[in-house]
N, C-alpha and C positions, 0 to 999 in steps of 0.2 A: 650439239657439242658433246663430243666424248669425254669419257675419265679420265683422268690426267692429261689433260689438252694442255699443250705448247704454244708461248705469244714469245715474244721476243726481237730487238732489234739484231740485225747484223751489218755492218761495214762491208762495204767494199773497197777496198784498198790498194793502190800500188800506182806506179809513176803514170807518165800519162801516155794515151795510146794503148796501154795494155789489153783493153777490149774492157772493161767495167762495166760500160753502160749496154753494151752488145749483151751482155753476160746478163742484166736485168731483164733488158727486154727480150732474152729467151727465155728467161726464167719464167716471165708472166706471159707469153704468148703474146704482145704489145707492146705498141712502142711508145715507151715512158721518155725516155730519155735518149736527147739528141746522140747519133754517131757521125763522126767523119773521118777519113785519114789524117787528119791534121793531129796533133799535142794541145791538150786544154781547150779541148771541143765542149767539155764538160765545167761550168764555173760554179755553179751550184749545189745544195746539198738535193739531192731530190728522191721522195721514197717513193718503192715500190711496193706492195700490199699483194701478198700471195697468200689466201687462206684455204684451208686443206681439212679433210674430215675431223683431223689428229693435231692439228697444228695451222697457227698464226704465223707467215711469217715476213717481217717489217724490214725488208731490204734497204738501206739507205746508198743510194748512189753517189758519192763524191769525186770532186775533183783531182787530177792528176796529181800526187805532191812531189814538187820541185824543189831543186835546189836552187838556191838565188830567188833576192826580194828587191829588183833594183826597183818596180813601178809599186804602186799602191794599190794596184788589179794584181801583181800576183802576190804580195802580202797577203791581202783579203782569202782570196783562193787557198792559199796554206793552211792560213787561222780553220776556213772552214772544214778543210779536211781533218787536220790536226783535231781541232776541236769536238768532231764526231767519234774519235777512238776512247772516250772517256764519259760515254752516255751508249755505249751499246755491253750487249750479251755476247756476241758473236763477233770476232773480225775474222772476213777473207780477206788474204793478201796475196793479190794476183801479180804473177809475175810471166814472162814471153817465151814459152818454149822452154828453147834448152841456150837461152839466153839472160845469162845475170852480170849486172855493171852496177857501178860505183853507187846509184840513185838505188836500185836495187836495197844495195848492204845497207844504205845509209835510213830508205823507210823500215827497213828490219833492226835498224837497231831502235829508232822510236817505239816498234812494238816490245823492247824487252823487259820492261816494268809493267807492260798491262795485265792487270789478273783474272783477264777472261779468256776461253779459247780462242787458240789462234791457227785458222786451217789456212794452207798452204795450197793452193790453186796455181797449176801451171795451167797455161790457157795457149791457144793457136797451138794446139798438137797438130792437127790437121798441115799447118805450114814446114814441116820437122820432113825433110827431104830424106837424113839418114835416120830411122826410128831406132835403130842399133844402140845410138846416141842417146836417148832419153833414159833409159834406166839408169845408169851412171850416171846421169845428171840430176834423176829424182834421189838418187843414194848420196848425192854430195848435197843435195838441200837438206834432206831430211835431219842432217848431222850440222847444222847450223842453229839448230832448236829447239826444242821439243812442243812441235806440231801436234795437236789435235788427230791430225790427218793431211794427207797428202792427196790433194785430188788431182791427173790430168784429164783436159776436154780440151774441147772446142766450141767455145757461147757461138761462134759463128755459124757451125754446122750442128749444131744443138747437141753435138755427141757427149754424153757421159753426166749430163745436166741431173739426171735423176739419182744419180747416184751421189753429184756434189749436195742436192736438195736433203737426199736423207740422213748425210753428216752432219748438216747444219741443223735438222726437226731433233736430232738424237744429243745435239747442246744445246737448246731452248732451254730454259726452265719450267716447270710447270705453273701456268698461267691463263687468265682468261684471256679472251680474244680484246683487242685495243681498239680494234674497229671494227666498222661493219661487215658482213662477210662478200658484199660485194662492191664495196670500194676498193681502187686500184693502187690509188697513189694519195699523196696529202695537197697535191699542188693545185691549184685553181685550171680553167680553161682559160685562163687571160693570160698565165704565165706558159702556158704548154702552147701556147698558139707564139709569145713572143719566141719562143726556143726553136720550136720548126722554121721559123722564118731567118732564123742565125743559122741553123743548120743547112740550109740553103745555100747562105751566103758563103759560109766555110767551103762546101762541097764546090760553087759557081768559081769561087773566086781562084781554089788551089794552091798555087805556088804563091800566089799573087796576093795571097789575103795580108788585109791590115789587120793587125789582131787591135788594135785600137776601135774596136770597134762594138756594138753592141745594138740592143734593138728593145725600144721602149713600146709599150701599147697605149695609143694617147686615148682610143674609145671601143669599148666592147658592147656594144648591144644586142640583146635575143628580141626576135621579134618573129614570133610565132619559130619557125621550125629554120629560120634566118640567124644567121650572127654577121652583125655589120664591124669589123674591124680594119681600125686604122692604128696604121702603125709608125714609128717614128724611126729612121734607121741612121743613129749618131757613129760622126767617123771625127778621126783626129786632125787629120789636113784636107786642104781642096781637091789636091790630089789622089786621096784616097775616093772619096766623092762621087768623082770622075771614074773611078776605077768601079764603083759600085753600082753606077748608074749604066756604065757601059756606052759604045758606039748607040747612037741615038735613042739610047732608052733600052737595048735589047735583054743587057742581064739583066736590071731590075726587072724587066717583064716575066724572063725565065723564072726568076726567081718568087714571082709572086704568085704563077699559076702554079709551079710546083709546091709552095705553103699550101697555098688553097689546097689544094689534092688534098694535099694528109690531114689538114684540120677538118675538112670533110669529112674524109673515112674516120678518122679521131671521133670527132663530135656527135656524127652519125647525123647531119643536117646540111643546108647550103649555107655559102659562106661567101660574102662578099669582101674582098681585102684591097684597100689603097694602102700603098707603100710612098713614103717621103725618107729624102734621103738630106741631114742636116749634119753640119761640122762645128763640133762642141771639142777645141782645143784641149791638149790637157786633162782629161777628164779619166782615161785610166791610170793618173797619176796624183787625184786629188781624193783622199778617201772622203768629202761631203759630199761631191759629185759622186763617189761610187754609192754612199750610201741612199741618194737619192734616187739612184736608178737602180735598187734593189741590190746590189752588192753587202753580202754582210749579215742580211735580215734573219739569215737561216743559222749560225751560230746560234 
């Protein structure tokens, strides 16, 4: 460890879809945390651990924050985000290009009490057809706040990542390291294997997904260089179900050899996985049900 070594949390922040979690798992070369094209792909707090000769640094991935609490899943989901901007060192707040709307202004005005820095991350530059366009649009953010700094990239194409990295080691504090230096993340292999298998279903499912949906681990066993996982996949109607199970079986199947894959490469072992698929009414609408099936725990 060097002299004046940097540890530190940092937030990622901003509505949802923005790229967050794409933005993590370039950060660490790894994929910590599920993507899809869908909104609130992300429901959990989940850190990423990047440690560096000079610097510790404790990425916290969060959820989308939304406007509207009509179910008690996206209650839950807000609290969590909301609740991580007042336990960190660092917030980015990532925002889409040379695209700012109402949800935009609205998480920017949450951060304007907080007394830590606040860097400013335009993300998908790479999708910015006229480039003409972005400097005027980084000169009208910047005059919204007094930013830390203004970073544009692309977590997609991992463009300009080293340069948002050394904004964020330069507002650390100085500090020792919080974890080990080859830990990645804080989350267990039982919870990262339930998130690939949701991450599936979001990507399988598409237009068509029930977001009433989620995905519990009922058994996780190692057994020598084996992990036997069973999992439980709860939906809100029959018909969503139906929808999950697919023509004779075929998307769950899709969808269980593609988890496999990555908790393999993930784990670094073989992986057997049975997937069930049950309907638990009601249940992103009941917060004891949510907190029973981990909803919440991460506040």
């Amino acid at each position: 460890m060097t002299e004046n070594f940097r540890c530190g949390y940092v937030a990622l922040v901003g509505r949802p879809n923005v790229g967050k979690s794409t933005l993590l798992n370039g950060l660490l070369g790894q994929k910590i945390s599920i993507t899809s094209h869908r909104p609130q792909t992300t429901r959990h707090r989940v850190l990423g651990i990047k440690t560096l000769d000079d610097a510790q640094i404790v990425y916290v991935d969060t959820p989308g924050l939304h406007r509207g609490d009509r179910k008690a899943l996206n209650r839950v989901i807000n609290r969590t985000a909301a609740d991580t901007l007042h336990a960190v060192d660092v917030v980015a707040f990532l925002v889409e290009g040379t695209r700012w709307g109402e949800e935009d202004q609205w998480i920017l005005d949450m951060l304007k009490d907080l007394e830590v820095p606040v860097l400013l991350v335009v993300n998908k530059t790479d999708t910015i057809e006229d480039k003409a366009r972005l400097l005027p649009h980084l000169k009208m953010l910047s005059g919204l706040r007094e930013f830390a700094d203004v970073v544009p990239l692309s977590a997609l194409k991992r463009d300009n990542l080293e340069r948002f990295e050394a904004c964020v080691v330069r507002l650390l504090p100085e500090a020792p390291p919080l974890f080990p230096e080859d830990q990645i993340t804080d989350r267990s292999e039982r919870f990262l294997a339930a998130e690939l298998i949701r991450e599936k279903l979001f990507r399988k499912l598409d237009q068509e997904l029930p977001y009433g949906m989620t995905v519990e681990i009922e058994q996780f066993k190692q057994e020598g260089n084996l992990r036997r996982i069973n999992a439980q996949i709860w939906v809100g109607r029959d018909s969503h179900k139906a929808m999950v199970i697919g023509k004779g079986g075929a998307l769950l199947k899709a969808v269980g050899a593609e988890a496999r894959r990555d908790m393999e490469r993930l784990f670094d072992s073989k992986v057997f996985l049975q997937l069930w698929v049950k309907v638990k009414e009601g249940w992103a609408d009941d917060e004891r049900a949510l907190r029973s099936l981990g909803y919440g725990d991460d506040q």
